[in-house]
N, C-alpha and C positions, 0 to 999 in steps of 0.2 A: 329738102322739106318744102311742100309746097305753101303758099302765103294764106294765111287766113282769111274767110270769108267774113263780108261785115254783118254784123249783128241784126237780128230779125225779132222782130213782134209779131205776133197771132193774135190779133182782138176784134178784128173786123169780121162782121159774122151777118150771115143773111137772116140767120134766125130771130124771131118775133120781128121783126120788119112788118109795116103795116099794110094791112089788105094780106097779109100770109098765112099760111096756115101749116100744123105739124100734127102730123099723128106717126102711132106702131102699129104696127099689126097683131101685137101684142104688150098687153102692160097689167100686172101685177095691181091690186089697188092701192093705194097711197101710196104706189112710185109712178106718178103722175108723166107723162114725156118731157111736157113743160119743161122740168126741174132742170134739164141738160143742159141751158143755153142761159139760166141766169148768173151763173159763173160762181154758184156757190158749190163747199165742198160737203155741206150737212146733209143733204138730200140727193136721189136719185131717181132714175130710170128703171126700172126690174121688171123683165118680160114675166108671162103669168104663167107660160110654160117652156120645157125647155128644148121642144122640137123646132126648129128651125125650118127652113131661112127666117132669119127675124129682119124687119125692116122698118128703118123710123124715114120717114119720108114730107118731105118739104115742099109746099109747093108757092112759088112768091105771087098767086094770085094773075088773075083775067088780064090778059095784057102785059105782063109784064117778067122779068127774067132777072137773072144774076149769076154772077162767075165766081170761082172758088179755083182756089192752084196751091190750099192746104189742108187736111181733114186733121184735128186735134182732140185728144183724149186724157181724160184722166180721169182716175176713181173708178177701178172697172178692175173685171175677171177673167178678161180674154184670155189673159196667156195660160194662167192654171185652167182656164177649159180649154184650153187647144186652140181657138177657136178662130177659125176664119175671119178677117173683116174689110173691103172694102166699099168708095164709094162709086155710086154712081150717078148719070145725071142723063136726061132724057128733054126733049123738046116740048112735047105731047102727052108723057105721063103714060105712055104705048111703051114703047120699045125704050131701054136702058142702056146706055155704053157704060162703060168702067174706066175710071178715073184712074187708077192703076189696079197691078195685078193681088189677086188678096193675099194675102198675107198673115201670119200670126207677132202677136209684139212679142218682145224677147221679155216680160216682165211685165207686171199689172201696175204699173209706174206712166207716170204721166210721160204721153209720146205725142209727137208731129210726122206727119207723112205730107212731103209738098207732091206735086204731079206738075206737069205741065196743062197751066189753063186754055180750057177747052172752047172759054168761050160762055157767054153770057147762056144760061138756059132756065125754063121756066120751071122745073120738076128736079130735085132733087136728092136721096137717099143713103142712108147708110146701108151696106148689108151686113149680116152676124151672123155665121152658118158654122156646122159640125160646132153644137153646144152640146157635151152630155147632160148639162143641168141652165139652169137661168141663168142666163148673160146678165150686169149692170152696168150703169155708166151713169158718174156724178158729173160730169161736164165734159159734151162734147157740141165740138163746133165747126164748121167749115164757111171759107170765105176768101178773100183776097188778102196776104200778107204783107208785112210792111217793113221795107231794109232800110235800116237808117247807115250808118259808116262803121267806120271803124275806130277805136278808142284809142283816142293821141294820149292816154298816158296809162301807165298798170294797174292792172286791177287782178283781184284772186276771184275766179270763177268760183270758185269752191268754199270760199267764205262762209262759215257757218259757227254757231254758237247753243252749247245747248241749255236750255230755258229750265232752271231748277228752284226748288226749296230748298237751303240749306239752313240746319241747324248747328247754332255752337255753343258751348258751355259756355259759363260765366269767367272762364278761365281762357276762351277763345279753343277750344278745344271744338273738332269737327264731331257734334253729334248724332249726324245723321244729314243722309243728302236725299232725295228724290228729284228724280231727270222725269219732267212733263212731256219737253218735245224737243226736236233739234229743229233750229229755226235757223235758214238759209239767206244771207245776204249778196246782193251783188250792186253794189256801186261804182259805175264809171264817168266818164267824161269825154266829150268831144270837143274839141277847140277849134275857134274859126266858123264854124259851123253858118251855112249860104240859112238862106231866106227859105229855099227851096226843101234843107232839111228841118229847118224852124217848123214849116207849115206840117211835117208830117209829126213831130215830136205834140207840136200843140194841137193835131186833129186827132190824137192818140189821149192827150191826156181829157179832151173835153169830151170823147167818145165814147173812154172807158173809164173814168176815174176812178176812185179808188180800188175798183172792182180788179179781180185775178185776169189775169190774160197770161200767156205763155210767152217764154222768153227761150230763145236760141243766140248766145253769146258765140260760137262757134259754128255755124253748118254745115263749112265743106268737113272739117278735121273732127268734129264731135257732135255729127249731127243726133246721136242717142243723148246727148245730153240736155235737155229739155226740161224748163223751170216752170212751175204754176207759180206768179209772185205776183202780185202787189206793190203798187208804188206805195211811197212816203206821201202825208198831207202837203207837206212844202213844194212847192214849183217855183222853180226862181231861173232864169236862166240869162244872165244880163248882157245888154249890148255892149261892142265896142268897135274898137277903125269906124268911127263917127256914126255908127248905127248899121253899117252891114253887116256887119258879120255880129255871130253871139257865141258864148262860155255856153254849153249844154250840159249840165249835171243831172241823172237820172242815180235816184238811190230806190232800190227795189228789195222787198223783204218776203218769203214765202218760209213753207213750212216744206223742211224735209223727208223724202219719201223713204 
């Protein structure tokens, strides 16, 4: 069995960056493109028809460029439309390479596709092709990821609890239950933890705070396993061996798909 690969965050994202700009080439009205990149799951993207190539396209503005080596998705209908999606990225907003080859998701479930980065560019695109009906997409993003280590003690990837009403007689008797949602947990821990990992756990939390970002607790062995969560309000992570090193506790909560 090969060794497990360390844990990855997706939350750094070129989109709304200032001096940038995004459009589709098609959008539905009051599914604005906006909607993709502020990391909520109430709103979306919905093309306005359902012929294809659809393209939502990035550009970081006069001068200046940015790299990506992950494109992320959730809230969306690609797989029950069939439908093609990759990205691409371009110098000049002329000619387009591709990021990787396209592809269908195996499930309209929140997913990651890393690539190898290509490199800082000023123009960049999703593509969404062979839709027989309107494509959507409630958050999608692409950007640079973030590996932090590996977790020095157990945890259950799979953690989950589901969020009900119950009712009971006066007698404690079960009179009824209603399941609202299954809400997904994952809490770890890193020990020892340099300066060096400090710096990305704390540019991660002041970059994205409370907001969803995707979470890969596994990526060589389960890289389809890909979490939309949410951290906890509490951040505590405290020093010791006289202040190098630190305890890093991340507790993260999302809602299951």
């Amino acid at each position: 069995m090969s060794g497990w690969a360390r844990i990855k965050f997706f939350w750094k994202r070129m989109l709304g960056e200032a001096g940038s700009d995004l459009w589709a080439s098609s959008t539905r009205p009051g599914f604005d493109v906006s909607n993709i990149h502020n990391m909520m799951e109430t709103n979306m993207w919905m093309a306005d028809t359902s012929a294809g190539p659809h393209y939502i396209t990035y550009d970081a503005g006069e001068g200046k460029t940015a790299a990506a080596d992950y494109l992320a998705i959730s809230g969306h209908n690609l797989s029950s439309l069939a439908a093609l999606v990759s990205l691409q990225y371009s110098i000049d907003g002329q000619g387009y390479t591709d990021a990787f080859a396209p592809f269908t998701p195996a499930a309209d479930s929140s997913f990651v596709r890393e690539f190898a980065n290509p490199g800082a560019n000023r123009f960049w695109r999703v593509k969404v092709e062979n839709t027989p009906s309107q494509p959507y997409l409630s958050i999608c993003i692409w950007g640079e990821s973030t590996e932090l280590d590996y977790a020095t003690a157990s945890f259950d990837p799979h953690e989950q609890e589901v969020r009900t009403s119950v009712n009971l007689s006066q007698g404690g008797y079960l009179a009824g239950a209603h399941a609202h949602y299954t809400e997904r947990s994952l809490s770890f821990r890193i020990e020892d933890a340099d300066e060096a990992l400090y710096e990305k756990i704390s540019e991660w939390r002041e970059g994205s705070g409370l907001r969803n970002f995707f979470v890969m607790w596994e990526p060589s062995g389960h890289p389809e396993e890909v979490y939309l969560m949410r951290p906890e309000p509490r951040f505590a992570n405290p020093l010791k061996a006289g202040g190098s090193r630190r305890d890093i506790f991340i507790n993260l909560k999302g809602r299951k798909e």
